[in-house]
C-alpha angles and dihedrals in degrees: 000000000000090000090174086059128091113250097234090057087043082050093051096044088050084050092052083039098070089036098070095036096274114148115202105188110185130193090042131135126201123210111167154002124215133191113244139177102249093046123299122315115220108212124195142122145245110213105308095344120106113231117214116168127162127213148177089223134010116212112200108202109150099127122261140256129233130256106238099142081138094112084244081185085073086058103039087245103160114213130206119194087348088301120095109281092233131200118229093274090057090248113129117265082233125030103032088196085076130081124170145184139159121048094332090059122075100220137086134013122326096244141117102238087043076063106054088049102047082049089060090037091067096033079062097049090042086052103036105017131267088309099120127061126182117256104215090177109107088025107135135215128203127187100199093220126140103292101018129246136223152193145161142160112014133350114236084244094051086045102052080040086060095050091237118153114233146143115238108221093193115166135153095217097175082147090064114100106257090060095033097052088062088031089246115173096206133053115143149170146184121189126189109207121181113235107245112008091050090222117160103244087168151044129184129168136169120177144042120344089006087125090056096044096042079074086060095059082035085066096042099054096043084052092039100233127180132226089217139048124178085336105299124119102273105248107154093139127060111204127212114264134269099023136121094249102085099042092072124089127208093177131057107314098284124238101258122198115247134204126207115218120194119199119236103209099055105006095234099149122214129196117217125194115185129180092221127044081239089093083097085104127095136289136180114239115242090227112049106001088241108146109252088212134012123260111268 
C-alpha cells in the first residue's frame, strides 16, 4: 500500500491512521462483495485466514488497467505489464506506427495530468519527427489521505540505486506551527539533497497543505534550484504569510531563533522555538493553563 511513498511518512500516517479509527489492514485479498440486508459484506482472505467485514459503502480504488483487447500480437505491438512497452520518444520498440500515453502506454507516472502532456509529447514528434521526449522529473503525487501524503523527484532507495552521493533531512515536526495551530499529530518530511551541487534529488511530505508545497520542490528540482548559494541559506522567494511552504527544510535542521515567555500568573517560563515568525499566537502555560498571549 502507497508503494511511491517513503516508508518513515507511511509509518507516521499509519500512526494518524489509527489515531482517528482507521484500520489498515495489509496482506489482505479481496475476492468478493455481496449484497446483504443490513448494507454489503466484503469477503477475502490473509494467508490461510477467512476475511468477513461488513459495511454501509465499498469503495473500490485500486487503480485501473487499461483497455487494450485490441490483439495487439496481429499488429507487432510489444507489451510490457499488460501497457505498451514504449521507446523514449514514446513510439512503440516494436511497431513504429504506434505511438501510446495515458494508461495503454508503459512509461511515466500513473497520473492524469502525466497523461495530457505525453499526449502532446507524441502529437509534436508525429508532426515534427521523434525530436521531443517527456521529463517526469519534477512530476508530483499526491494520496489524498488524512493527513495527506506527498512525494516528488527520487525515492532514498532509487537514489542510492542510482550511486549517487547525498545527505537524508528526515523529521516528524507535528509541534511547528502549521500543524499546531489545527492541533494536527503528524506533519513530516524527508528531503534528498546531492553532496556537493546541493541539488534537490527528493521530496517527501506528509500533513496539511503537503499536496499544495510539494509544487514548491517540484519547482526546485525541475529548475534546478539549489538550497544553498555561496554558502548562505537559499531564500530567493519569498512566500505569502502565513502558508506551509517556508516551514520545511531541505537542508540540515536550521537554528532557529527562540523566545522565552514567562507566565505571569504563575511565573513557569517556557522556551519556544518555531520554524516561522508566525509563534506570536497563544499558548497555555504548562504550570497554571493561563493563556501566554491573548487570542488574535
Amino acid at each position: 500500500m502507497l508503494t511511491r511513498f517513503e516508508p518513515e511518512l507511511i509509518r507516521w500516517l499509519m500512526e494518524k491512521f489509527a489515531e482517528i479509527g482507521v484500520e489498515v489492514r495489509t496482506g489482505t485479498a479481496v475476492e468478493a462483495i455481496e449484497q446483504v440486508d443490513s448494507g454489503l459484506c466484503v469477503h477475502g482472505h490473509k494467508g490461510s485466514e477467512e476475511i468477513v467485514i461488513e459495511a454501509d459503502l465499498v469503495v473500490h480504488a485500486a487503480g485501473r488497467v487499461p483497455d487494450l483487447d485490441l490483439n495487439l500480437s496481429a499488429a507487432g505491438i510489444a507489451v510490457e505489464n499488460g501497457r505498451v512497452a514504449l521507446d523514449e520518444f514514446l513510439q512503440s520498440v516494436s511497431n513504429p506506427a504506434v505511438y501510446a500515453a495515458g494508461d495503454a502506454a508503459a512509461k511515466g507516472p500513473p497520473l492524469t495530468p502525466v497523461s495530457g502532456h505525453d499526449g502532446k509529447v507524441i502529437a509534436a514528434n508525429l508532426l515534427e519527427g521523434n525530436r521531443h521526449r517527456p521529463d517526469y522529473r519534477g512530476v508530483p503525487s499526491v494520496a489524498f489521505s488524512l493527513p495527506p501524503i506527498a512525494a516528488v523527484g527520487m525515492s532514498e532507495a532509487a537514489a542510492r540505486a542510482a550511486g549517487l552521493a547525498f545527505r537524508v533531512n528526515c523529521q516528524n515536526v507535528p509541534d511547528w506551527y502549521t500543524a499546531r495551530r489545527i492541533g494536527e499529530t503528524v506533519y513530516g518530511y524527508k528531503t534528498l539533497i546531492e553532496e556537493g551541487s546541493g541539488r534537490i534529488l527528493g521530496a517527501h511530505l506528509v500533513g496539511p497543505h503537503v499536496d499544495e508545497v510539494i509544487n514548491l520542490f517540484a519547482l526546485a528540482i525541475v529548475t534546478t534550484l539549489r538550497p544553498r548559494i555561496s554558502g548562505k541559506r537559499f531564500s530567493p522567494i519569498r512566500a505569502g504569510h502565513p502558508i506551509s511552504a517556508p516551514c520545511f527544510s531541505v537542508e540540515e535542521p536550521a537554528v532557529i531563533p527562540s523566545s522565552t515567555m514567562t507566565c505571569p500568573a504563575c511565573g513557569t517560563v517556557k522556551t519556544e522555538t518555531m520554524p516561522t515568525d508566525a509563534c506570536q499566537y497563544f499558548y497555555e502555560c504548562a504550570g497554571c493553563g493561563e493563556l501566554l498571549h491573548k487570542r488574535p
